[in-house]
N, C-alpha and C positions, 0 to 999 in steps of 0.2 A: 644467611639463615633467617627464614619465617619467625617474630616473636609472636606474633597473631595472624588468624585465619580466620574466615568464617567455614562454619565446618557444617555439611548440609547430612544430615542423617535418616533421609527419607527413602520408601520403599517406591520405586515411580510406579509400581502397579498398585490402587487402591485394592481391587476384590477379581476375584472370578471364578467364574460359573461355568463347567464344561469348559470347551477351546476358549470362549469367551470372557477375555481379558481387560477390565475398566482402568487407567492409568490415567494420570496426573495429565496426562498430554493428552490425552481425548476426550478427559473432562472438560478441560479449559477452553481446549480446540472449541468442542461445544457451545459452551456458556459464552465463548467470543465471537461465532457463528451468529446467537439469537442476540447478543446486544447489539451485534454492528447491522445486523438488520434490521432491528427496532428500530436505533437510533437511525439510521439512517431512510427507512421508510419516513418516518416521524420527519426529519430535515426536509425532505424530498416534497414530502404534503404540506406542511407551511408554506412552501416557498412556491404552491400551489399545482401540484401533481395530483393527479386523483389519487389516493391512497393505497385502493385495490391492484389499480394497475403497475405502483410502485412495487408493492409486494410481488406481485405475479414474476415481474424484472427480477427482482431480486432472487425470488425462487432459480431461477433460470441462473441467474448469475454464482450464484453459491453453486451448482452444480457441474459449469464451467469451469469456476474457481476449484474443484477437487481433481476435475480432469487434468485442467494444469498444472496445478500441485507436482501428481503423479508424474506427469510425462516431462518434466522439467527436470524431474529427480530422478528418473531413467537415465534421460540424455546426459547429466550428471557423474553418474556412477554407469557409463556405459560398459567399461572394463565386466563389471561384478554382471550386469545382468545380462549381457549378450552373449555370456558361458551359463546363466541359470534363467534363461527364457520364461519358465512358470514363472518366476518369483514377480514377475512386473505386474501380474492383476492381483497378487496380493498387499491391497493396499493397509487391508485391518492391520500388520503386521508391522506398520511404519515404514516414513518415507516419503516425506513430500517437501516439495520447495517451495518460501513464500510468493517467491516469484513468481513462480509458476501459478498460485493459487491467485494472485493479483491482475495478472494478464488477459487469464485463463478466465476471468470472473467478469472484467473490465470489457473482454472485446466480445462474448455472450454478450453482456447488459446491453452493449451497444446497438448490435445487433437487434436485439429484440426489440430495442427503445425504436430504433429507426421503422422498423415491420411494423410495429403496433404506431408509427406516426407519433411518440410520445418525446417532450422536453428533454433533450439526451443531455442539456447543460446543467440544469437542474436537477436531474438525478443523478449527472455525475458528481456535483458536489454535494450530493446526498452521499451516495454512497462511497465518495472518498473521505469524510468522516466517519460513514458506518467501517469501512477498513480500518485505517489507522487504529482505532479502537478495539475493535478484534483482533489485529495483531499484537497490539500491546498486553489483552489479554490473554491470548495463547500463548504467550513468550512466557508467563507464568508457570505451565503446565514444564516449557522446556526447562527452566529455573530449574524445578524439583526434581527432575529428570536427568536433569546430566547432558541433554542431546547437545549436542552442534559442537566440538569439542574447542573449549579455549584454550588457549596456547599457555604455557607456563609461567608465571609470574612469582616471582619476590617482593611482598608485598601486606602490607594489612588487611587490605583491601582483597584479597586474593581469596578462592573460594576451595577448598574440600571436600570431594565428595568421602563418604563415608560407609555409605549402603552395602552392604555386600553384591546387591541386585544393582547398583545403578548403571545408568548409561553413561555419566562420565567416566575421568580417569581417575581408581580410584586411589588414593590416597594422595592425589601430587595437586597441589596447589597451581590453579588455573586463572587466567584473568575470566570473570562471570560474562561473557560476551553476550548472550542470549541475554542477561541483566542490564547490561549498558543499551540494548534494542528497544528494551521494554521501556525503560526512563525516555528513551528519545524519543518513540512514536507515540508515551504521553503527552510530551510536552507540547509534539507534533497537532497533537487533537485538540488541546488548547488554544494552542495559536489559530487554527483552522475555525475553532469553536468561536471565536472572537471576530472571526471576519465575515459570523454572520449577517446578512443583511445589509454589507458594508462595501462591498465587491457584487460586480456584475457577474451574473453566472458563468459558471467556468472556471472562472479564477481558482476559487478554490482547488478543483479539482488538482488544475495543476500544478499549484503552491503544492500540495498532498505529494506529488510525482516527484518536484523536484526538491523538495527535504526527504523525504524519506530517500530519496534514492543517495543524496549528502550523506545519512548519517549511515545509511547500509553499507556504502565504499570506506566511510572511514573505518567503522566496526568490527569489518572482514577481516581486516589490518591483525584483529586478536583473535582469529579463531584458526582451525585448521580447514578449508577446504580444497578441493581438487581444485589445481590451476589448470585453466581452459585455452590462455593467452596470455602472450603480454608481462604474462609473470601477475596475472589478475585471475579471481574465479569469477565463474558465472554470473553468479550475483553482482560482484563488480562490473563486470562489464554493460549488465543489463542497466545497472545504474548510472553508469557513463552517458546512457544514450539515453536513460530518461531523463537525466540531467538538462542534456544539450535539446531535445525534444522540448520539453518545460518549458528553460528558459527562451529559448525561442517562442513558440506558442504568447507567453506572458509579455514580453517584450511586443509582441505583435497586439494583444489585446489592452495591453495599459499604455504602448505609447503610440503608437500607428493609425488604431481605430479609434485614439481619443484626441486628434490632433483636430483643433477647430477649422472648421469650415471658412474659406478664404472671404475675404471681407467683399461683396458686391463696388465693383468698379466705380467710379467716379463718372460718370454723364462728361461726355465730351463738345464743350461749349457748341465747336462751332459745327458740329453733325447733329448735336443732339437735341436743340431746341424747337421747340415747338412749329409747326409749320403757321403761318401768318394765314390769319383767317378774313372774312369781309370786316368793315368798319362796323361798330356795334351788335355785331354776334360775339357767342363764346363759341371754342372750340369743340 
């Protein structure tokens, strides 16, 4: 028996106007949108990107990032939406996957960085800290919301939803999973934020790929999702293999491409001296 919960008593819809519904989760969605772009255009031009061009990328890539969202969160819930066919372009309506928005946003940027000829290293550890940071602040939005449902816990620590509206379940004490995501992929930006200027481009990026994708397989562990494989969901699996992608990658740029260059050979006496000139000339 529960002697303490934290007990969440929020409405996740703030206001609305006609169909037009503003929620906790679309606010923050937002507000993590233009910080992780800021901050990451801002990374990207330091480390000497032209700035406009950063932004253009980025444009581009938050827009890939929503497409992937969506179609990761279809393939997901294929059961629900391949008997209700409308529902998949309504995305106002909720419904997306980080994964999907991360990919989805990653292989855009890429793309476009390659076309326009622009530093795809450099602004990919731009915009791997402008993510991390957005998702940690959109995990907020889920907090108040109830979304991603955690798995039952016994526990102080344990979270209540309360709302008569909410998205979680309500009244049964859950572990905050969507809350343990939020604590990691700060910690995550920290760490990253610290390897500024300290690490050869790139790095970063992938260090980004392979913690987050750590703390996402372990976290899964407390929530409820559709298992894909394996007795894993999506999300886990997707992080297996950024895992193993990462750590390869990283391994190949910190130890492979940093291995010194072989010492020049030794002059072999009897091949390699000087050929014998006239008496009192130099050679």
């Amino acid at each position: 028996m529960i002697l303490l919960a934290i007990a969440i008593n929020i409405d996740p819809n703030i206001a609305q106007i006609g169909p037009f519904i503003l929620s906790w989760h679309g606010l923050f969605s937002a507000i993590g949108v233009i910080a992780g772009v800021t901050i990451g255009v801002r990374v990207a031009a330091d480390a000497g990107v032209d700035e406009e061009s950063a932004y253009n990328l980025a444009l581009w890539s938050v827009g890939g990032g929503i497409v992937g969202a969506r179609l990761f969160h279809v393939v997901d819930n294929w059961g629900y939406y391949s008997q209700n066919p409308g529902q998949i372009i309504l995305i106002n309506e909720g419904g997306i996957a980080i994964y999907g928005a991360v990919i989805g946003g990653i292989l855009t940027g890429v793309v476009y960085a390659l076309i326009k000829k622009l530093d795809v290293a450099r602004l990919a550890d731009g915009g791997a800290i402008g993510l991390i940071l957005g998702q940690a602040i959109g995990r907020i939005g889920d907090v108040i919301n109830g979304e991603h449902h955690g798995k039952p816990l016994d526990a102080p620590y344990a979270v209540v939803y309360t709302h008569p509206n909410t998205l979680g379940e309500l009244g049964l004490p859950v572990h905050l999973a969507v809350g343990y995501e939020l604590v990691w992929d700060l910690l995550v930006f920290f760490l990253l934020w610290q390897m500024l200027g300290r690490v050869r481009p790139g790095v970063i990026f992938w260090c980004y790929l392979l913690l987050y994708g750590l703390g996402r397989f372990w976290i899964s562990f407390y929530r409820y999702d559709a298992i894909q494989a394996f007795g894993l969901s999506q999300a886990q699996l997707i992080a297996v293999a950024a895992f193993v992608v990462s750590a390869i990658m990283l391994a190949k740029m910190l130890l492979i491409d940093r291995r010194p260059a072989p010492e020049p050979a030794e002059p072999d006496d009897e091949f390699d001296e000087p050929a014998p000139t006239a008496a009192g000339t130099e050679p």
